[in-house]
N, C-alpha and C positions, 0 to 999 in steps of 0.2 A: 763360388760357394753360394754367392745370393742366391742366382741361376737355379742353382739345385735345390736351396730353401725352397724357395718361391714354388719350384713343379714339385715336391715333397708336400708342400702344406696343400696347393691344389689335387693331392692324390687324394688325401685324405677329406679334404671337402666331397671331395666326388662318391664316396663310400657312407656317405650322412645316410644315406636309404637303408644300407645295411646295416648300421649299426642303433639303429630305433627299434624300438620294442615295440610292436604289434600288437598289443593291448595298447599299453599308455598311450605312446606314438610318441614316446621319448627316449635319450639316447640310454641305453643300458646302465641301470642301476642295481650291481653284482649278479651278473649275467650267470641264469645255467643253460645246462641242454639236458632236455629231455629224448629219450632211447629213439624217439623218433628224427631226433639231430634238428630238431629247431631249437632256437635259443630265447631267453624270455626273463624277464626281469625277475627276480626270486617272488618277489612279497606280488608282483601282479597275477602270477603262474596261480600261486596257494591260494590266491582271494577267487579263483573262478572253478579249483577245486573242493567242491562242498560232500555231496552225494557221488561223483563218480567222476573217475581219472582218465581224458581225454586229451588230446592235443587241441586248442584254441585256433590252430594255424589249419591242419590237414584231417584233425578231426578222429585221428586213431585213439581209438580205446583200449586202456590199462588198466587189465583187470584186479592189480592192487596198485599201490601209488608207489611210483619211479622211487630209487632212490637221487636226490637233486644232489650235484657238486656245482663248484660255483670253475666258471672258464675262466680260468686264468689270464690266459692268452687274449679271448677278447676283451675282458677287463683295463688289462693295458692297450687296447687298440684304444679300446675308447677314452681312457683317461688322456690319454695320448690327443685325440682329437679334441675333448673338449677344451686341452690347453690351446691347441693351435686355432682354435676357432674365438677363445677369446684374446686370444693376441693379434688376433686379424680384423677385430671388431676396433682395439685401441691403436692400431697403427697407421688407419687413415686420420684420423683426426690431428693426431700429432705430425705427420707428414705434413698436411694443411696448414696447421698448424708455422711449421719452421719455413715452408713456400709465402704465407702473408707475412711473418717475420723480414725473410730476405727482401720481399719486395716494397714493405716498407722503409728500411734501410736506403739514402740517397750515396752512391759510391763516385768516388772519384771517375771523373772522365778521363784520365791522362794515365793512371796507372790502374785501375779500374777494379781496383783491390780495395786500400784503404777506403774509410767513411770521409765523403764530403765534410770539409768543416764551411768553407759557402760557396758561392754560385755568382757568377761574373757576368751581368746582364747584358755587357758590351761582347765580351766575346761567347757568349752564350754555353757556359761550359759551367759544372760545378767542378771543385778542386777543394782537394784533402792540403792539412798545412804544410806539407812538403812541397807539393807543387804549387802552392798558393804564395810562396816564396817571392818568383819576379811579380808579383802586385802589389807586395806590401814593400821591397826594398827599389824597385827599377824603376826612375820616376815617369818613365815612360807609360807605367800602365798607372797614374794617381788617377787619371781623369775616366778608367773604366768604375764602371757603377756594380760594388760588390752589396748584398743583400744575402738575407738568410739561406741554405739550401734547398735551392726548388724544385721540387718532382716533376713537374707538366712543363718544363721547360721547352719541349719539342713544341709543346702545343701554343706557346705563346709567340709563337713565330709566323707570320701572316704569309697565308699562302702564296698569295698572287708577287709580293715583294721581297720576300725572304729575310725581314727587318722583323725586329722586338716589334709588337706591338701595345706600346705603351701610353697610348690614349684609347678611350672608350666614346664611342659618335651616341649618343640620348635619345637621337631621333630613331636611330635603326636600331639601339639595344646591342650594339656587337661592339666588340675592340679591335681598334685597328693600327696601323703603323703611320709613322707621318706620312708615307709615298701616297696613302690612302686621302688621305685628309685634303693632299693636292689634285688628286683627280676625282676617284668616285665622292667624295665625300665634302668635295668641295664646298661650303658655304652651310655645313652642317653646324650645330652645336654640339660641341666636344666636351670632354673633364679627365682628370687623369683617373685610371682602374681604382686606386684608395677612395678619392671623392665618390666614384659609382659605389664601392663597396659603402663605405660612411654611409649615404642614404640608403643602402638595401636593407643595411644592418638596422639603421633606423625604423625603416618602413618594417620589419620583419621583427623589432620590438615592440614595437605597433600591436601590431597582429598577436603577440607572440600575450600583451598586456589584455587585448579585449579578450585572447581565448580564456585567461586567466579570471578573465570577469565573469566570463557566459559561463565558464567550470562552476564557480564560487555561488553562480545564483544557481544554475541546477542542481548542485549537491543541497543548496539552499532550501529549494523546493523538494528537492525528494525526501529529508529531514521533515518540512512539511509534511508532504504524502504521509511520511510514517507516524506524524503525532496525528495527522486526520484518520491513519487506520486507528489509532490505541482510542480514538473518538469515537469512532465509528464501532466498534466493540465495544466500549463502554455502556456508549448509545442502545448499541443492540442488546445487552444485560439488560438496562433498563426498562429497556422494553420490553423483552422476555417478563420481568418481575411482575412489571405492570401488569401483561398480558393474564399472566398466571393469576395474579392478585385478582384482576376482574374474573375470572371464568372460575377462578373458586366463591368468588363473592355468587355468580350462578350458580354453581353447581349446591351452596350453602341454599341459598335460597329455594331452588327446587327440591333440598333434599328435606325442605319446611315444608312445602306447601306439600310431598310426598307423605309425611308424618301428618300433618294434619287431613290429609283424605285417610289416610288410614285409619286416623283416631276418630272421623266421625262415622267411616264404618263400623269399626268399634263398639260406638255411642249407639249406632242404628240398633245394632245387634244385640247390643246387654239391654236396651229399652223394650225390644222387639218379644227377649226370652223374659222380662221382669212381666209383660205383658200376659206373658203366656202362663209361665209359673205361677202370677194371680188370678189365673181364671180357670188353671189344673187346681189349685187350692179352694176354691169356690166350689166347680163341682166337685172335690172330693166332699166337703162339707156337705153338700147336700147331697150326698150319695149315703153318708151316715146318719144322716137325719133322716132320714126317706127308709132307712135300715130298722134303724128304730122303732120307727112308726109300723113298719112292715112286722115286729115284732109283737108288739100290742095288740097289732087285728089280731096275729096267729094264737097270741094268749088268750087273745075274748073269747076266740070261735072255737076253744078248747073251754071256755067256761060251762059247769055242767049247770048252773041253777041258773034255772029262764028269769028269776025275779031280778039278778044280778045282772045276767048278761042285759035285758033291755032295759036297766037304767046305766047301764056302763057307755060313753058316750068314747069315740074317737075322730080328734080335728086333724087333716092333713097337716103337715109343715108347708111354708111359704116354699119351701124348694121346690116342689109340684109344678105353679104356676110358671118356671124359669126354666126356660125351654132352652136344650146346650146344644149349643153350635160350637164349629170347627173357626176360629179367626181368621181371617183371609190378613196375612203380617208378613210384610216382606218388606226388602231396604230399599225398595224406591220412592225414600224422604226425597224433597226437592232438592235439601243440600245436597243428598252424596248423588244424585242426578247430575247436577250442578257441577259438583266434584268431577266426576266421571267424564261430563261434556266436555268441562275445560281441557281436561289431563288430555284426551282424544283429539281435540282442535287445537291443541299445543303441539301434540304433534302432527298431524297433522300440515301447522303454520311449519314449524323448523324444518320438514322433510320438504318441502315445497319452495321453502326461503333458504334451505343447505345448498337445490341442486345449481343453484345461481352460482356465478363466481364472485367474491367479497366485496368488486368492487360494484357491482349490481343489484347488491341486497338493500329492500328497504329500510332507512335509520326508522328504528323502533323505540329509541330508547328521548328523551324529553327534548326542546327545541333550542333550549338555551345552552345548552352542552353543546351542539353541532350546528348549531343555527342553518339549520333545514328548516324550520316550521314556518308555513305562510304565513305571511305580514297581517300584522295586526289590523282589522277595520275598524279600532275604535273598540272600547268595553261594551261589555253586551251585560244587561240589568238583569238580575234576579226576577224569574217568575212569583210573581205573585203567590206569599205564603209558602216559597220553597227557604231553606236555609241556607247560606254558605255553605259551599263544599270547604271542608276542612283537608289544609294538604299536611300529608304525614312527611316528616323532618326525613332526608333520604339520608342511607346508611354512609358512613365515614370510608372512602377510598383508602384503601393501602400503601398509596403511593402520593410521597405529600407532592403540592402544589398540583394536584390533580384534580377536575372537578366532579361533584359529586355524583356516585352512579344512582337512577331510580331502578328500579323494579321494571325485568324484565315489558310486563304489560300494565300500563300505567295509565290510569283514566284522564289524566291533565294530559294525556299524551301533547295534544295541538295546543297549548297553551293558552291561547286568546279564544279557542275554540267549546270548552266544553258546558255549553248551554243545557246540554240534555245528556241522560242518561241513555248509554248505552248497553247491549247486554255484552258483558268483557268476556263470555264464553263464547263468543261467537267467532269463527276461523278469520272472517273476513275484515274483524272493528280494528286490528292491528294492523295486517297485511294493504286494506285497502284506507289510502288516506279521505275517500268518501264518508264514511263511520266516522272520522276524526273530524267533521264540521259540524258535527251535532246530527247526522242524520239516523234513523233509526232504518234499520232495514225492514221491507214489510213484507215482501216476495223475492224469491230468486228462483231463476228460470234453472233450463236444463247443464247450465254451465255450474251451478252452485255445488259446494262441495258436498251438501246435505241431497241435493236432487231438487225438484221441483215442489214447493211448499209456502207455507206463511209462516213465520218467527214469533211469537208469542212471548214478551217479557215475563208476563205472570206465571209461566208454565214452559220450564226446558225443555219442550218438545216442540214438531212441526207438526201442522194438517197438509190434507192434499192438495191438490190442486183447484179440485170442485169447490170446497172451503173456499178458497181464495176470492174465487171467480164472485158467490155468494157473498163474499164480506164487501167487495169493492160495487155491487150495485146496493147493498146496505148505508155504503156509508154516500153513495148519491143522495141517498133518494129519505135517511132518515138525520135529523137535525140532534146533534147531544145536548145536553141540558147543560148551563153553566156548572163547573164543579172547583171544588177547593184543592188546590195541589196539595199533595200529600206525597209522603216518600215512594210510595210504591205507583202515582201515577204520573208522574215528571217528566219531561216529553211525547206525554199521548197527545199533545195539542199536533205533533207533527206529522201524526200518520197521515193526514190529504196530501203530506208532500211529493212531489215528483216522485216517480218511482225509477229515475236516472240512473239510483244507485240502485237499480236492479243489475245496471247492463254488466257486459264483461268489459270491463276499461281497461282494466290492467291484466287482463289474462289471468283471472281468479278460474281456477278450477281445467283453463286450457290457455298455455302461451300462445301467444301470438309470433310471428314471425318479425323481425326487425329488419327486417333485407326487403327492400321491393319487389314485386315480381318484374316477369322482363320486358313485358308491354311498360310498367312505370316506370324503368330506368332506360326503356329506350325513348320516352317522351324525355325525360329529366335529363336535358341536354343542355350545355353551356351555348349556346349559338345565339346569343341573344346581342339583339343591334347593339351596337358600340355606342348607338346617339343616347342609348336608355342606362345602360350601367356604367358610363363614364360619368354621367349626370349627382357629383356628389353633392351639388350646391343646391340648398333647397328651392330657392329661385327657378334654375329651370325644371323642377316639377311641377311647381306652383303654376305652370301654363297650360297643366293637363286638368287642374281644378277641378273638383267634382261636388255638388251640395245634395247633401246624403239626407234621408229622413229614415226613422226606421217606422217597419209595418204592423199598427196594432192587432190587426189579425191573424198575425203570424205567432206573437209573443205568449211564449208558456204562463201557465197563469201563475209562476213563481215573479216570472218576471214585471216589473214596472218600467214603464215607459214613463219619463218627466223632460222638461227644458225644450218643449216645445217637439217632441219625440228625437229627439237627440240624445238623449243619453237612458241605457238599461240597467238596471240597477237587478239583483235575487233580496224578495225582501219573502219572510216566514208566513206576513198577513195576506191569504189570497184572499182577492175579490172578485165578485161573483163574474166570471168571464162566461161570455155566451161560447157551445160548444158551434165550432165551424171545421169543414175541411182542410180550412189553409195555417190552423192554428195547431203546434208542435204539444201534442201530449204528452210525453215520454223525458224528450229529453229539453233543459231548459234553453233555447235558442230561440234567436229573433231574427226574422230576415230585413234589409232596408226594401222601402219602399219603392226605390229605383230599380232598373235589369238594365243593361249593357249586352250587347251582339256586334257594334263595331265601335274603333275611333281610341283613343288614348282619355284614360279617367286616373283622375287620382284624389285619394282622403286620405285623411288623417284621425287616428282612433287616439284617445289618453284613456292609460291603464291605471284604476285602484292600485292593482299590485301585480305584481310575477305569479300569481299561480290560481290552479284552477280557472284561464281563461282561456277561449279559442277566437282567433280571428279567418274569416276565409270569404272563400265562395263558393257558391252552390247555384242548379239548378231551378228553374220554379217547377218541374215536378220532381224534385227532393221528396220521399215519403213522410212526413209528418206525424204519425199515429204510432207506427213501431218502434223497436229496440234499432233500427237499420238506420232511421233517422240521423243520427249523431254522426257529425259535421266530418268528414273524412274516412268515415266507416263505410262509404258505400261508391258507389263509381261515378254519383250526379255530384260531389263535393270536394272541396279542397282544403285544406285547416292546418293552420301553423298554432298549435297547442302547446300551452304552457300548465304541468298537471305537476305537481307539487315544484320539486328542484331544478324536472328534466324538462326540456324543449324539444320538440319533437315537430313536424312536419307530417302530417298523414291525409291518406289519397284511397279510396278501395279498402279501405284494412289496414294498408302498407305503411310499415314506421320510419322514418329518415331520423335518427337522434342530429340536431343539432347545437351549436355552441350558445349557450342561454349569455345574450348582450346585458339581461333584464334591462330590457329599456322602458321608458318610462309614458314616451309616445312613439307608435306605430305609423310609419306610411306606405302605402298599397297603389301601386302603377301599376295598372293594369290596360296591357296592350291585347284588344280585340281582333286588331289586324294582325299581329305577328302571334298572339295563342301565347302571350305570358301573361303573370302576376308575382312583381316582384314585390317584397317587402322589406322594407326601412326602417333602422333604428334614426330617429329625429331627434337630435341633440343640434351643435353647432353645424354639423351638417348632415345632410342625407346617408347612413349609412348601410351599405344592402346585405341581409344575410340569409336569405332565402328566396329562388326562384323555381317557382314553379311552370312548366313548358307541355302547353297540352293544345289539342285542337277546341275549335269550341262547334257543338253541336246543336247548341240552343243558347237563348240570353240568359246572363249569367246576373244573380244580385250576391252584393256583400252579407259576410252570414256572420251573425255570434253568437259564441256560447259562453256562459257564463254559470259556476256552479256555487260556490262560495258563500255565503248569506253575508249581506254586505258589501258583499263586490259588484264593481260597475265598470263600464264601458262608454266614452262619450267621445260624440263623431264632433270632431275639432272644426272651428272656423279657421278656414286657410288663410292666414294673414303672413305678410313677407316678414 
C-alpha cells in the first residue's frame, strides 16, 4: 500500500506542468475550457478578454465570447494534487524529525529494544534495568565502573589496544588507555578526561566571559554612534539656522542698499523734473509778458492821432534779455554713478569669488571673527587734521553665542590696516588684500577688470591710458604744495607709492594656474643628498654660514635699509632715491649684496610677521623696471611667499600651495653644487618645508620682497 501511495503521489507530481495555468503560471483556480479545448483559470481567461475573444494559448478568434463552464473533472485533479503536494512538503521534516529522535535514544545492548538506564565502562556495554540485573545483585561485577548512558562509547575505546581509554596525555591533546601511557606515551604528563574537561570548561568560560565583555562595549559604542548621530543632526539644524540666519541678514542688507539706489534715482529724477518744471514756468512767464507787450505796440500802431501816438512810449519786459535754452539734466549725479559702480563691481566680485569652491574664497568679512587678518605692526597715528574713523556698532547675529556679523564690504576690513581711504566701489579693494593695507590703486594694466586706465577718487570714472602716462611724468617732475587734510583728500599723500598693486598677484581679472608646468615639476624632485635634509640640528647648518648684506642699489624706494644694511623695513616716507638700472621700480624688493655660483651657503632671515612677505633667489639679470620683476613670476627667480593666510612657493608663474609653519625665523641652505635651496623653519631645531631643485645657470643672490607698511625682514647673526 505504501508502494502504491508513494508511485500515486509521484504520478501526480509529474503532471505539475499540466495542471498550471498559462497565464498565471499557477495551479488551476476553477478551471474552464474554452471551444478551442485549452483550459485557463476563469478570472485570468476574462481579465485578457477586454475588446475581443481569442485563445491566449493558440491564439483562435471568437467572434462573440465562448460560453465559459467551469471542468469539473480537472478541478478535482488539481484539488487532488495540491493536497498531495502539501503532504509531501510536511512529511520529510517529520520523518527527520522521528530519525534524530531514535538516534538520540541510547538502547540496550543485550536486548537492543528497551532504553538504556546505564552504561558499564568495564564491560563497555550500556544495559536497560533488566539486564542491568547481574551488576547490581552478582558481587562479582561490584568492582565494574557503571556511569550515566554513553552514546560514543565505540569511540572511547583506543584503537591500537582495544582498552577504555580513561586518561588524557596534555602533551599530545588526545586520550588514551593505560597500555598507551606504557609505551607510546611513556614519560608524558597525563590527567583523567573530567580534569581535561574541568580546564576546558574553564578556559572556554574564560572566553565565553571576555566575548561578553567585547559584546557589552560594542553595543556600548554603537548606543554611542547613535547619540553622536542624534549630535550630529542637531548639529546640522543648527547650522542650517545659522546659515540661513546669516544669508538673510545679506540678502536684508542688499535688499537696503537695493532700496536705497533706487531711492536716489528717485531723488535724481524728482530734483531733475523740479528743475525742469522751474524753467518751463519761467519761460512760460515770459512768454506772456512778451504777449502783452506784443499787444500794446499793435494798439499804438493802431493809434490814429500822430500827437498821441509819439508821446505814447513802450519799454520791453526784462524777459527779452533771457535768452531759453534747452537744460542739458540727466541722472549722472556722482551718487547714483557711485550707486551704479558699486552694484556692477558687486557683481562683478561675487560672479568671480562664486566660480571658486568655498573653501578657496577670500574671507571678506572682519579679522577678529576669522582671525585671517595680518598681524598687527604696531598703531599707525592719525594724519594730521584727519578725524577718527568712527566704527558703526555691527548688526545682532540670530544665533546667540555667535559673533557679530559686519557688512558684507566693510572699510575696517584689515583691522590694524586702515590708514587711508580707499574707494569701496572699486572690484579689486575687497577681492585683493593689497587695497586692504591702505594702498590706493592708481593704474591697472590690461588684466584690470575696468581695462587699461587711472582711478580717480574725486570722480567715479577712469581716463585712458595716454592720461596715465601724462600724470606719472607730472608727478616726477612737479612738487605739491603742503595742504591741510580734509575729508575728501585723505590718502593722496600715497599716490608716489609703488605701483606693485598694479600687478596681477592674485589673478584679478585672469586666474592663474596652481599646478606647475612640467619642466617645473620635473626639476621639483625629492633627490636631495641625505647629508643636507637629515641635518635637523641647527649646528650642522651653522658650518655652511653665510654673512649677507643687502644692496642699496637694488632697493625700491618704499623700501629702507637700517642696522648696518641688514635689515629692510616698507616705510610710506620715500626719500629721494637716485634713479639707476639695478634699482626695482615696480615692485617692492631688495637683492643681497652677495651672489653664489658654487659651494654650500646658508642665512638666516627674522620675520615681522606671516604675511605679505617673500623670501628667495634670483638672478642678477632678474628684470627690475617691469610688472615681470616680482620674485617668482618669471624664470630668473625663486620665492617662498607668504600673501595673506596662504604660503605658497612660486617659480615662472607657477603656484606650489604649501603648509604655512608661520615660523617666525627662516633658514635657506643653499647647495650650488647639487642645484638646491632648501628652506627652514628655525625654532629648537632646523625644520625643512620647502625645496626647491633647479640647475643654476648663473650666480644666484638671496631676494626679498616685502609689501606691508611696517613690515620688515632682517638677515640674522648666525650664533649656535
Amino acid at each position: 500500500m505504501m508502494a502504491e501511495s508513494d508511485h500515486s503521489q509521484f504520478s501526480l507530481l509529474s503532471l505539475e506542468e499540466e495542471l498550471t495555468c498559462s497565464i498565471c503560471l499557477c495551479p488551476f483556480n476553477c478551471p474552464v475550457t474554452i471551444p478551442c479545448g485549452h483550459n485557463f483559470c476563469q478570472d485570468c481567461l476574462l481579465a485578457t478578454w477586454k475588446d475581443s475573444y481569442s485563445c491566449p494559448q493558440c491564439r483562435t478568434h471568437f467572434p462573440t465570447k465562448p460560453e465559459l463552464k467551469k471542468n469539473t473533472v480537472l478541478s478535482t485533479v488539481v484539488e487532488t494534487f495540491n493536497q498531495r503536494t502539501t503532504k509531501s512538503e510536511d512529511e520529510p521534516g517529520t520523518a527527520e524529525d522521528s530519525k534524530e529522535g531514535r538516534q538520540d535514544v541510547i538502547r540496550c545492548d543485550t536486548c537492543m529494544e528497551a532504553e538504556a538506564a546505564q552504561t558499564c565502562l568495564t564491560c563497555m556495554a550500556s544495559f536497560c534495568e533488566e539486564h542491568l540485573r547481574p551488576h547490581r545483585e552478582n558481587p562479582t561485577f561490584r568492582v565494574h565502573q557503571l556511569s550515566e548512558p554513553v552514546g560514543d562509547l565505540s569511540e572511547r575505546i583506543c584503537p591500537d589496544h582495544h582498552k577504555l581509554m580513561e586518561l588524557f596525555c596534555s602533551q599530545h591533546c588526545r586520550p588514551i588507555c593505560s597500555l598507551c601511557l606504557q609505551q607510546v606515551h611513556k614519560g608524558c604528563s597525563f590527567m583523567s578526561p573530567q580534569e581535561q574537561r574541568n580546564l576546558k570548561e574553564s578556559d572556554l568560560r574564560g572566553k565565553l566571559g571576555l566575548l561578553d565583555e567585547k559584546t557589552t562595549k560594542n553595543e556600548r559604542v554603537i548606543s554611542q554612534i547613535g547619540d553622536m548621530e542624534d549630535k550630529l543632526k542637531d548639529s546640522a539644524t543648527n547650522r542650517k539656522a545659522a546659515l540661513a540666519a546669516d544669508y538673510q541678514q545679506i540678502r536684508n542688507m542688499l535688499a537696503r542698499e537695493e532700496s536705497e539706489a533706487l531711492n536716489t534715482v528717485d531723488r535724481e529724477l524728482q530734483s531733475g523734473q523740479t528743475k525742469l518744471k522751474g524753467l518751463a514756468k519761467k519761460l512760460k512767464e515770459n512768454v506772456v509778458q512778451m504777449s502783452k507787450t506784443k499787444e500794446d505796440i499793435h494798439s499804438l500802431l493802431s493809434q490814429s492821432q500822430t500827437l498821441a501816438f509819439l508821446q505814447a512810449s513802450v519799454n520791453l519786459p526784462k524777459a527779452v534779455s533771457f535768452e531759453p535754452y534747452t537744460p542739458q539734466i540727466n541722472l549722472d549725479s556722482k551718487k547714483v554713478k557711485a550707486s551704479q559702480a558699486f552694484c556692477a563691481d558687486l557683481k562683478v566680485h561675487l560672479t568671480e569669488m562664486f566660480k571658486e569652491p568655498v573653501e578657496d574664497r577670500p574671507l571678506i568679512l572682519k579679522p577678529e571673527i576669522y582671525g585671517s587678518a595680518p598681524e598687527s605692526t604696531g598703531p599707525h597715528p592719525q594724519s594730521e587734521g584727519t578725524k577718527p574713523m568712527k566704527q558703526k556698532k555691527p548688526p545682532r547675529s540670530h544665533s546667540p553665542g555667535r559673533p557679530p556679523i559686519e557688512p558684507l564690504f566693510h572699510p575696517v576690513y584689515m583691522g590694524s590696516y586702515p590708514r587711508h581711504n580707499a574707494p569701496q566701489h572699486h572690484p579689486g579693494y575687497n577681492k585683493d588684500p593689497r587695497f586692504m593695507a591702505g594702498q590706493k590703486p592708481r593704474a591697472y594694466g590690461g588684466n584690470s577688470p575696468f581695462g587699461p586706465g587711472t582711478y580717480k577718487e574725486s570722480e567715479p570714472q577712469w581716463t585712458g591710458p595716454g592720461s596715465q602716462h601724462k600724470a606719472g611724468q607730472k608727478e616726477k617732475s612737479q612738487k605739491t604744495k603742503p595742504h591741510k587734510a580734509t575729508k575728501n583728500n585723505i590718502g593722496q599723500d600715497n599716490q608716489a607709492r609703488s605701483t606693485e598693486n598694479l600687478l596681477d598677484l592674485e589673478g584679478i581679472g585672469q586666474p592663474r594656474s596652481c599646478s606647475p608646468s612640467a619642466d617645473f615639476n620635473k626639476n621639483e624632485m625629492s633627490d636631495i643628498p641625505p647629508s643636507i635634509t637629515s641635518a635637523e640640528k641647527r649646528t650642522e647648518l651653522l658650518k655652511y654660514g653665510t654673512v649677507l648684506t643687502l644692496d642699496l642699489k637694488t632697493a625700491h624706494e618704499r623700501i629702507v635699509l637700517s642696522e648696518s644694511f641688514t635689515k629692510a623695513s616698507v616705510s610710506d616716507e620715500h626719500p629721494d632715491c637716485p634713479d639707476c638700472p639695478e634699482r626695482f621700480s615696480v615692485c617692492s624688493q631688495v637683492l643681497a649684496s652677495q651672489s653664489f655660483s658654487k659651494g654650500r651657503h646658508y642665512w638666516e632671515v627674522r620675520l615681522s610677521c606671516n604675511n605679505f612677505i617673500g623670501l628667495g633667489l634670483a638672478y642678477k639679470s632678474i628684470n627690475r623696471k617691469g610688472p615681470s620683476s616680482r620674485l617668482g613670476r618669471n624664470a630668473q627667480s625663486w620665492s617662498i611667499e607668504w600673501f595673506n593666510v596662504k604660503l605658497s612657493a612660486w617659480h615662472n608663474s607657477n603656484e606650489t600651495v604649501l603648509v604655512n609653519p608661520n615660523p617666525k625665523r627662516v633658514g635657506v641652505l643653499l647647495d650650488c653644487d647639487e642645484g638646491t635651496a632648501t628652506f627652514y623653519n628655525v625654532a629648537d631645531r632646523a625644520y625643512p618645508f620647502h625645496t626647491f631643485v633647479f640647475p643654476f645657470a648663473q650666480a644666484v643672490c638671496p631676494a626679498f620682497w616685502i609689501f606691508s607698511s611696517g613690515s620688515s625682514v632682517t638677515l640674522c647673526k648666525l650664533q649656535p
